[in-house]
Structures are given as structure tokens and as C-alpha cells.
Residue, then its C-alpha position, 0 to 999 in steps of 0.5 A: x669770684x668773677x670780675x664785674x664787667x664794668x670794672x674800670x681795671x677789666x676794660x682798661x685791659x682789654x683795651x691793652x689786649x685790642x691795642x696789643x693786637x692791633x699792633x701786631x696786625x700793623x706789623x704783619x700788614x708792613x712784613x706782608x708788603x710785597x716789593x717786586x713789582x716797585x722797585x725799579x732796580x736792585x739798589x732802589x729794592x734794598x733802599x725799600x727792604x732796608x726801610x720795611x725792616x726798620x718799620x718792623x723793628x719799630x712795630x716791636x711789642x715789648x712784652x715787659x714795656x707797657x704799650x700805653x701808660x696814661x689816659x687822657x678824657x678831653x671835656x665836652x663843653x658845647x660852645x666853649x673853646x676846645x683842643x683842636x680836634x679833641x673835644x669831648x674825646x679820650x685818648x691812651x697815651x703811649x710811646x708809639x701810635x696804634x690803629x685799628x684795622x679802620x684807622x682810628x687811633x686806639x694809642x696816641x704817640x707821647x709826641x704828639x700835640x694831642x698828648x701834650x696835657x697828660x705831661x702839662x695840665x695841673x689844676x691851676x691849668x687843666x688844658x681843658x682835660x677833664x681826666x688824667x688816668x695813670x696805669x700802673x704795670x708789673x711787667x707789662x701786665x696792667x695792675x692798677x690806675x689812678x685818677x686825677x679830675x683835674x676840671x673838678x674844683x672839689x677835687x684838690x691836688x695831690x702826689x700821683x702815688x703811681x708817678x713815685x712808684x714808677x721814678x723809684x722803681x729799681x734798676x736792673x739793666x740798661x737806662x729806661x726812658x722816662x716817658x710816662x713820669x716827664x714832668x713839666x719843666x722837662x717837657x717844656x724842654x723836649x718839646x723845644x723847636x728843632x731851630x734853636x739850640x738848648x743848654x740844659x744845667x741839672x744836677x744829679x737826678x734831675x733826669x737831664x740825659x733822659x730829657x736829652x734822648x726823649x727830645x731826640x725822639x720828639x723831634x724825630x717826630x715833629x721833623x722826621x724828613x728833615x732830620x732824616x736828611x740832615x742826621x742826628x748824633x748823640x755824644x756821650x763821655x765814655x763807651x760805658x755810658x753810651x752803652x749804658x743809655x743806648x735803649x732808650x730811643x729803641x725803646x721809643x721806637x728810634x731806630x737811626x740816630x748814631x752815638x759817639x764819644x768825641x774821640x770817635x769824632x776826632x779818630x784822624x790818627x790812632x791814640x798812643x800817648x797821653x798829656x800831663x794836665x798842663x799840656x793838655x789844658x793849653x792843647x785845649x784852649x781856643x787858642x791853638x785855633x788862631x795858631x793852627x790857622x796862622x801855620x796852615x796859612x803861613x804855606x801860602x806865598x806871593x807869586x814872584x813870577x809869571x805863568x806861560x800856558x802854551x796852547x798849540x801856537x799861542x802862549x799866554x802869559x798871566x803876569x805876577x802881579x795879576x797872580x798875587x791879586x787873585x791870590x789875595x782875593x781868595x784869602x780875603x774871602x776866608x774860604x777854607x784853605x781846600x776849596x781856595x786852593x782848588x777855586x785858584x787854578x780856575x781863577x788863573x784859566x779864567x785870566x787866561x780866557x780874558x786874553x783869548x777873547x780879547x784877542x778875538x777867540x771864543x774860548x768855552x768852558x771845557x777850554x777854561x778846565x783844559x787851561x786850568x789842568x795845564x802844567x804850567x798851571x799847576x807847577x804855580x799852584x803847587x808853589x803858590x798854594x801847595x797841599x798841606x795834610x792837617x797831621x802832618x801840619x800838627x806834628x810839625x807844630x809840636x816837633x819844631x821848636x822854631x816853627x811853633x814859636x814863629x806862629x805861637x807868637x802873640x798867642x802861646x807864651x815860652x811856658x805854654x810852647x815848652x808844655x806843649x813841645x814833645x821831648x822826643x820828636x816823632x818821624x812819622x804822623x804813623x810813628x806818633x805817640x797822638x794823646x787825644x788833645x792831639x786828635x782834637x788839634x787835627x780835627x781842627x787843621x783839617x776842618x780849616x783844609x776842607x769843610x766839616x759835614x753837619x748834622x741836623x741835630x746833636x746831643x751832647x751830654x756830660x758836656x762839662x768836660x770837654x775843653x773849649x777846642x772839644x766844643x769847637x770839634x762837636x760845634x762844627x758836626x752842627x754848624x748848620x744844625x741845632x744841639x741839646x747840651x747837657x751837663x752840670x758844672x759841678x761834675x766838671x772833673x776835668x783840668x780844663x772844665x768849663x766855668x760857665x756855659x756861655x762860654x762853652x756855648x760860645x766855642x760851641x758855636x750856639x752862643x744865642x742857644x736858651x739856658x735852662x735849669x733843672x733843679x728838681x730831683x727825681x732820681x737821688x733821695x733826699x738824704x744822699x743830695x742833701x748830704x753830696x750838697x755839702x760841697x756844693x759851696x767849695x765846688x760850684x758856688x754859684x749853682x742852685x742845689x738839687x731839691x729831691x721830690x721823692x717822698x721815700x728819703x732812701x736809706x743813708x748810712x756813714x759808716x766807719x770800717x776796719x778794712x775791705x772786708x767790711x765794704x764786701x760786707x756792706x755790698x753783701x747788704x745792699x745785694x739783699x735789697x732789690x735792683x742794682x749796686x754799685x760799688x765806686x772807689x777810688x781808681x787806685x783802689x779798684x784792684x784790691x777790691x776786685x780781689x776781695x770780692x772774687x776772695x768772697x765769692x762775691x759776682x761783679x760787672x764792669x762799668x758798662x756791662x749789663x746786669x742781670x738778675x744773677x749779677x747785680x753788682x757792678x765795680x765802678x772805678x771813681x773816674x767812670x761812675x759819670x752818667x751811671x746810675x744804681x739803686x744802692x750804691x757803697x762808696x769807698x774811701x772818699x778821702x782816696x776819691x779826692x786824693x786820686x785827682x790832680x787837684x782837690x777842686x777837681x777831687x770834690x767834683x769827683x766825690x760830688x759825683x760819686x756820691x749822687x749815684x745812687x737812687x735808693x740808697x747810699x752807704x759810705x765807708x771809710x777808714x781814713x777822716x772824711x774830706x773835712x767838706x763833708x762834715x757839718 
């Protein structure tokens, strides 16, 4: 039976055909660009090649990724105030726009203030949209619509069947964006100016990471010239999750921003070594700021006596005191310790062309440099102001009792020096057994030698984690920029964790940024939050618990077992359902279920590694598992979990993120008693 040509589906398709054809011609319009006779040199002519093949990339049609995923009907009300520039008019949402070949627009951007009511128009305010059509796709075929008439009083509101379909569809592969489900708190958000900073706390499943990377790609938007000058970076905790969310923004047709963990960000030195809890919590504290400052800064001494330059016949003297006044004015200014010591030869040549003008000379600037470049010149600043390298100064700080104790005073007490002293001091700074604490210390020595380079806008998720020198290390990458902070602080797992995001915004730099709370679930069933929720009291007391909106509450299951076997059972379940599974255990215990799964013939992953439709298993050692996500999950041994940690706080936090990992389904085993937190 043939389809009636005024069936609402045929015409939505066809529109997906026209607009998909569309694309493709913009694409081949931007690859049959011919540059030869525009360039002006070889460097000019890569500059443009570079960028029409960023243009090409970026005009992709993903064949399973649907082009557009909503509909917008603007009313028609004659006299009545309208969106500018939409009344009466229809527009296709999607994640990029499409022209025709007379450049009327057949896919408006998400991004875009004309798209705007498709995320936050409701009945209550319909943004005068008079209809919201939503698509719903298998692969990048359209399958199906559905209607909301949010102008119609008659109508009453109701759960979009196919925004729930879409939020619990599986997980195979990479993280996807969640641009057609947004909701609009999350909007809210995205759409925030590129000027301020915002601090985003959500507990599991509240889609803060995705709304991180989608305000990346709307600012990019809103400021591509300006970003595209300043740059944009997105920090993540672990190369696992980076690789694990790194096609969201290609997906979204961003192409330019870096990713990196803050070690990558501190790479002074290579890491080696690695701190116990207590050296690595005072490594981590502001504190070390003011004592890093106060050794760089103690290499600077007083003249005690004059400068000679000699030029031809002539020799002018600066006397010692004129010295200290110029080197006491470049302290007082509290310019970096760099820029100080290469402003003071030109400050002493400057005294010196005083002198010459006084005595009836005109000397110019190039006298002025040559006066600065004179030996003599030089010889006093090397004395006065010498040239300090930031690791040497932080190997000196933790391999010289006494010179750690001469400016820890009134700031490290005899413990904290102890903790931080190594037992065997290094020779070298190549020879140095660095912990990344130790990298951060130098980062700071060297932003204290010479300026940091700012970007225009950083990401900084999982940020929990990071200790209050870590902040300082990504706040200055944006000190003249914006940031987005994501975290929650009731996955903080570390010993050095924040207590609360003023203060972390404070050592970031951002204390004025805005503080918003997700609390709205959309990824963890209702079973699993309401169950990982127990231990929100002994963990975070203060936060609000998660509240799941999907309807579909999950599979849940606690179960108590005999021994592996029973886990690679358990996983063999999880494997029959569709999408993805992750089995999380304690880091300890990760070897012998590696074993029993490779005994069962079972196929795993590694966190970070990509599944596939053959393998859909991932091993995930408990101390990984932040930021990732897989419909089914099996949690191993929570006791082992808490146990693995230094502390049992720190041990909860860990089980807390375990057990939220999951978007479908949650199977608990255990062998020994549950952590008694857990039991109601």
C-alpha cells in the first residue's frame, strides 16, 4: 500500500532528504574552492587550505546522526509582538545549519536565538510557538514525530515519549551529545555569556559534563572570532575520559578546542615518583603559593655597590643607592619575577642617560639599549637580580632542610616540612623522582618567573578533585578568560578534595562566577540514585539528592554470591540486554576478575577503550570509573571498594561513584557484609 502524499512522516522525509542534499552541495561548493589566485604566499595559501579542510570536516553528514531532531511553527498573530524575524515562520532544528542553493535556510543551528524555544518553551510559556515537533530516528532514518501545540489551552501537557526513548537509548561507544533532549535548566546554562564564569554542582546523571562541552560549542557560536583568537581547552581527570567524551563537540561540528588532564598542563618535568596522602595534601595547599613566592624572591639582594659604565672617554657612575631605589621600585610594583629582572638593566641605562643629558649630551634610545647591554650592567644584575629556574628552585625547597625551613616559617609548620622533605635528595631536576604535586609546585614557580598564557575559555570537569594549587594551575590558563567548572562534591575521592566551591572558585581565580545546581536525573534510574543516595548523609550532608525523571525505573538487583564466578555470571546477564556493561571493582580486585573472564571466554575493554557491537564489556578498576557511563553495570565487592581507599569517607565517595554509573541497570555482588551505610 503506497504512502498518501500528505503524510505528515513522507514530507518530514523528504525535507531530511532535500536538507541532506543540501549539505552535501555546501560541501562540495567549499572543496571546489579554487585558492591560487588568492594567496599570496606559501604560508598565506596553508593558512587557507588548513581552514577549508576544517570547513569540509565540519560539513560531514553523519549518516547515523540525525541532521535535524525538532521542529519549530512560530504563530501567525497579526498585531501581536513576535520572535524577531520569526513570525509566522517554521524552522528544522539541528546541530548545524543548511542552506539551499539560494540561501534560505532549510536546518537552523541549535545555537542559534532563533532555537532557543524548542529547549525552553512550555505551556505555561509557549515563547509564542504555536508547535514543537519532535523526530524520532533508528540510525539516521526518520521513523517517527510527535506533536506538542504548546499555544493550544486545550491541550495539556504531558512527558515527550520520544525525549525519554532518546535519554534512555543504549550506550555503545563513545559519549554522544545530548543536543535534542537539553532541558531548560540545562539550557539556561549553555546559553550563559562568554564574560562570566559558571560553576556547575550535579550529581549523577544530571548531564553537567554534556552541558559543559554543548556550552563550549555555543559560545563558539555566539564568539567564534574572539575564542577563535583567545583559544578554548577542555580539562578532564584521566586520558580515559577524555577519550571517552572527545566526539561530542566534532559531533557538533567543533573542530578546535584542545583537551587535557592538568598534568598535561604542568608537564615541567617528567613524573616518577609519587606522594603519600599527607605530602601530597600539604603539597596541594595554597600555602605553598606564598613560600614558592617568598624563596623565588629571597635571590633578589640590596646593591651595596656602584655601577661604572664606561663609554669611550667617559664613565658614568649610578651609585648604590640610586640601585636599591630602582630595585625597590620594581619590587613594589609586583611584576613577575622575569619581566622585573629584564625591565632593571633598562631602569640602570635609563639613570645613566640622566647623567649624559645633564651634562649636555643627547643620547637616543639605541644608547639607552647599548648602556643596558654593557658589561658592567650586566655583572649588577646578575648579582642583584639573578636568574632563578622554577624546578631547580622547587628541588632546592624539598632537598634543603634549611632552606625550606628559612621560608616555610609562619607558614609550614616542623610536620608539614617533615612530610614534604624527601628522604633522598635528588641531584638533578633530570635525576628527580618529580610526583605530580611536585609538577604543580613548578608550574607555580614558573608562572611567578614569567606570565602564564591565557586562554579565552576553559572547561574544567571532575573538578572536585583537584587540590587548591591545581585550581591555581588551570585558573591561571584563564586568568583573563571565562571558565565552566563541573563537578560534584560528593564524588570528591581524593584526600585533598574541595569542601565547598567557594572556595575552590576562590584559589581558581573566579570567586564572583555564578553557582548552579542540577538536581534533576536524567541518566541514573530511579532505583540505582535512590539506592547510591543512602550515603549521601555520611558523604556530602549539605547536597541535594539526585531526583531521577525517567519513567522507566531500571533493573536493580543486590545480590549475594559465592565467589567470581558468580560476577562472570552476572555480567553474562547484563551482556544479553542491549548496549554497553561495565564491570567496576575494587582496583585490588581487578587482576583476578581479568582472569576469570579471560578463563570464561568472556571479551573485555579497558577504561577508555572503544566498544563495539562484539565487545560491549569494559573492566573498569573502581579508582577510573569517574565521568564514565554504561547502560548495565555489575558492582563488585562494595566493601572491597571502601576498604581500597585511605579513608572510609573517602572509600564512600568512591562506592557513591560506582554505583551511579549506570543508565539502565545496576547488579550489586558481594561476598563479604555490605558497607552498613548502605543498608536501610
Amino acid at each position: 500500500m503506497s504512502t498518501p502524499v500528505d503524510d505528515p512522516l513522507s514530507r518530514e522525509r523528504s525535507h531530511l532528504a532535500a536538507s541532506r542534499s543540501a549539505l552535501r552541495a555546501m560541501r562540495e561548493d567549499v572543496e571546489a574552492l579554487d585558492i591560487s589566485d588568492v594567496t599570496a604566499n606559501w604560508v598565506n595559501a596553508e593558512v587557507l587550505a588548513h581552514q577549508i579542510e576544517e570547513r569540509i570536516k565540519a560539513l560531514a553528514d553523519l549518516s547515523d546522526t540525525p541532521l535535524f531532531f525538532g521542529r519549530l511553527d512560530y504563530l501567525r498573530a497579526p498585531g501581536a509582538e513576535q520572535a524577531e524575524g520569526a513570525e509566522g515562520e517554521r524552522f528544522y532544528i539541528g546541530r548545524r545549519h543548511v542552506h539551499d542553493h539560494d540561501g534560505d535556510p532549510m536546518v537552523i543551528d541549535w545555537r542559534a536565538p532563533v532555537s532557543q524555544p524548542f529547549y525552553r518553551a512550555s505551556k505555561k510559556d509557549p515563547m509564542d510557538i504555536a508547535l514543537r515537533r519532535r523526530f524520532g530516528y533508528t540510525g539516521g532514518d526518520l521513523t517517527a514525530y510527535e506533536d506538542e501545540h504548546l499555544s493550544d489551552p486545550g491541550e495539556a501537557a504531558r512527558t515527550s515519549k520520544l525525549l525519554q526513548q532518546e535519554i534512555e537509548r543504549p550506550r555503545v561507544g563513545p559519549m554522544r551529545d545530548i543536543v535534542a533532549t537539553i532541558q531548560p535548566e540545562q539550557d539556561e546554562i549553555v546559553r550563559s555569556g562568554l564574560s562570566g564564569t559558571v560553576c556547575v554542582q550535579g550529581g549523577p546523571g544530571t548531564g553537567k559534563t554534556a552541558v559543559g562541552l554543548h556550552r563550549v560549542a555555543y559560545l563558539l557560536y555566539a564568539h567564534r572570532e574572539r575564542l577563535a583568537r583567545t583559544g578554548t581547552l577542555v580539562i578532564g581527570p584521566n586520558r580515559s575520559f577524555l577519550h571517552y567524551i572527545e566526539q561530542v563537540l566534532p559531533a557538533l561540528g567543533e573542530l578546535t578546542v584542545q583537551q587535557a588532564t592538568v598534568e598535561d598542563l604542568v608537564a615541567h618535568v617528567e613524573i616518577k615518583g609519587t606522594d603519600d596522602a599527607t605530602a601530597a595534601v600539604v603539597k596541594g595547599d595554597a600555602r605553598m603559593a606564598q613560600l614558592l613566592r617568598r624563596a623565588l624572591y629571597s635571590h633578589v639582594t640590596m646593591p651595596t655597590e656602584p655601577v661604572v659604565v664606561v663609554r669611550g672617554s667617559r664613565r658614568w657612575r649610578v651609585a648604590a643607592y640610586e640601585l636599591e631605589e630602582i630595585v625597590r621600585e620594581l619590587l613594589d610594583r609586583d611584576i613577575r619575577y622575569g619581566a622585573a629582572r629584564e625591565a632593571l638593566p633598562q631602569r640602570i641605562a635609563h639613570a645613566v642617560l640622566v647623567q649624559m643629558e645633564r651634562s649636555g649630551e643627547a643620547p637616543d634610545d639605541r644608547v639607552q639599549d647599548a648602556v643596558a647591554r654593557n658589561s658592567a650592567v650586566k655583572a649588577a644584575v646578575k648579582q642583584v637580580w639573578p636568574a632563578v629556574d622554577p624546578a631547580k628552585l622547587v628541588l632546592r625547597l624539598l632537598s634543603d632542610a634549611d632552606f625550606l625551613a628559612e621560608h616555610a616559617e609562619g607558614i609550614l609548620d616542623e610536620e608539614e616540612q617533615k612530610a614534604v622533605l624527601w628522604a633522598r635528595p635528588a641531584r638533578s631536576v633530570k635525576s628527580a623522582k618529580w610526583s605530580a604535586a611536585d609538577a604543580v609546585l613548578i608550574d607555580e614557580a614558573t608562572d611567578l618567573i614569567q606570565r602564564t598564557h591565557s586562554l579565552g575559555h576553559v572547561v574544567l570537569d571532575e573538578a572536585q578533585d583537584l587540590s587548591p594549587m591545581q585550581y591555581r594551575a588551570v585558573g591561571r590558563r584563564c586568568t583573563t578568560g571565562s571558565a565552566t567548572v563541573l563537578g560534584d562534591l560528593a564524588q570528591g575521592t581524593t584526600p585533598w578534595a574541595t569542601r565547598s566551591w567557594q572556595e575552590a572558585l576562590a584559589h581558581l581565580g573566579k570567586a564572583d562566577a555564578m553557582v548552579e545546581e542540577l538536581t534533576a536525573g536524567f541518566r541514573v534510574p530511579t532505583d540505582v540514585i535512590t539506592y547510591a543516595s543512602r550515603l549521601l548523609p555520611h558523604i556530602a550532608p549539605g547536597l541535594t539528592p539526585v531526583v531521577s525523571i525517567r519513567e522507566n525505573p531500571g533493573h536493580f538487583e543486590v545480590r549475594e554470591v559465592t565467589g567470581t564466578a558468580d560476577v562472570v555470571d552476572a555480567c553474562r546477564a547484563s551482556l544479553r540486554h542491549e548496549g554497553s556493561t561495565g564491570l567496576i571493582a575494587a582496583d585490588a580486585r581487578i587482576p583476578e576478575l581479568a582472569a576469570a573472564l579471560t578463563e570464561a571466554g568472556i571479551p573485555y575493554l579497558g577504561p577508555g577503550e572503544e566498544t563495539t557491537r562484539e565487545t560491549r564489556l569494559t573492566l573498569v578498576p573502581a579508582s577510573l570509573a569517574k565521568g564514565l557511563e554504561y547502560d548495565y553495570v555489575v558492582l563488585d565487592e562494595p566493601r572491597a571498594v571502601v576498604d581500597g581507599e585511605p579513608d572510609e569517607r573517602t572509600g564512600l565517595r568512591r562506592l557513591y561513584v560506582a554505583l551511579t554509573r549506570a543508565v539502565s541497570g545496576l547488579t550489586v555482588t558481594h561476598t563479604a557484609s555490605l558497607p552498613p551505610q548502605l543498608i536501610a
